[in-house]
N, C-alpha and C positions, 0 to 999 in steps of 0.2 A: 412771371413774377413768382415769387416764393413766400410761403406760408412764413410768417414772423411767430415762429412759437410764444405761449405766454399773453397771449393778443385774445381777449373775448369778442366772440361773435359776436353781429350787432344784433342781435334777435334776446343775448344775454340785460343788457343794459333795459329795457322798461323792467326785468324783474328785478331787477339791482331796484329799480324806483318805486314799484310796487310795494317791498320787503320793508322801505324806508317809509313810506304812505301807511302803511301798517301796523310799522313800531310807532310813527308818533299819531297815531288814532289809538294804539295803546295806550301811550304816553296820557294822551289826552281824557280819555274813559277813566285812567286811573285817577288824575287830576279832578275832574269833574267829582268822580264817587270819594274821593278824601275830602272835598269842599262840602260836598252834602252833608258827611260825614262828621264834621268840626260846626255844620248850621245844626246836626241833632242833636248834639253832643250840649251845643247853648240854649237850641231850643228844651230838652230834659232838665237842666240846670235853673231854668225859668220855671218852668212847670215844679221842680222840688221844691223849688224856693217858696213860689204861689203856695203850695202845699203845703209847707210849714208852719206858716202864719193861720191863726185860728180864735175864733173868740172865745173861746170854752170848751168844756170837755163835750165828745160827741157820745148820741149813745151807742156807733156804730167801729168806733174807738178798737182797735184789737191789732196785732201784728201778723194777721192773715190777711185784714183790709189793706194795711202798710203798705205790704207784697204786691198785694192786686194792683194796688196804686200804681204805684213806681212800676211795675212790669207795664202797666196801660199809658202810663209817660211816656216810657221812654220807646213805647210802641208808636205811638201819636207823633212824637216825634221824629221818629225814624223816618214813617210815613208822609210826613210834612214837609222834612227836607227839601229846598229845592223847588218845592209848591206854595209853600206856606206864604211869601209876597214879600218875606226878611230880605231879601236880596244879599244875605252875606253869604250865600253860596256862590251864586253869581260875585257877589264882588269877589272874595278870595278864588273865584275862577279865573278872571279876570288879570289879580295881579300877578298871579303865579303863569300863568302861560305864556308871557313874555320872552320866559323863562327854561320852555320844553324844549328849544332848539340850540342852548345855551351846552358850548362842549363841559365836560366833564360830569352830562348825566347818568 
């Protein structure tokens, strides 16, 4: 018999499956970390909001506290993401991965 040039070895094809196992566990990682990402994003938006509303002046009142605030939000929430019980990371994990096998990603 004669070598059919152009022909991969059969020992090539699991790494051909491996390579594809790997981009959509990419695929997937990155999915997962933009859902987190879109739960901190609402969960900081909640926490501003809670924070704006106030019954009077505070005596602790200053735009150093402001700062502290909102960096410590939007910390919390960063942190929360995905733990916090919201399930909107999960669900926008969810809808969208349907989606990761879908041609023209």
């Amino acid at each position: 018999m004669t070598e059919i040039s152009g022909m991969r070895p059969p020992t090539a094809l699991p790494a051909l499956r491996d390579g594809a196992d790997a981009a959509a566990g990419r695929a997937e990682d990155r999915l997962r970390t933009a859902s987190e990402g879109f739960e901190a994003l609402f969960v900081t938006q909640i926490l501003k909001s809670a924070r704006s509303t106030s019954l009077g002046p505070s005596l602790l009142d200053s735009s150093a506290t402001d700062t502290a605030q909102s960096m410590l939000d939007s910390k919390l929430a960063e942190v929360s993401a995905g733990r916090a019980g919201l399930g909107l990371a999960d669900a926008i994990y969810r809808q969208f991965s349907a989606h990761l096998g879908a041609p023209g990603e």
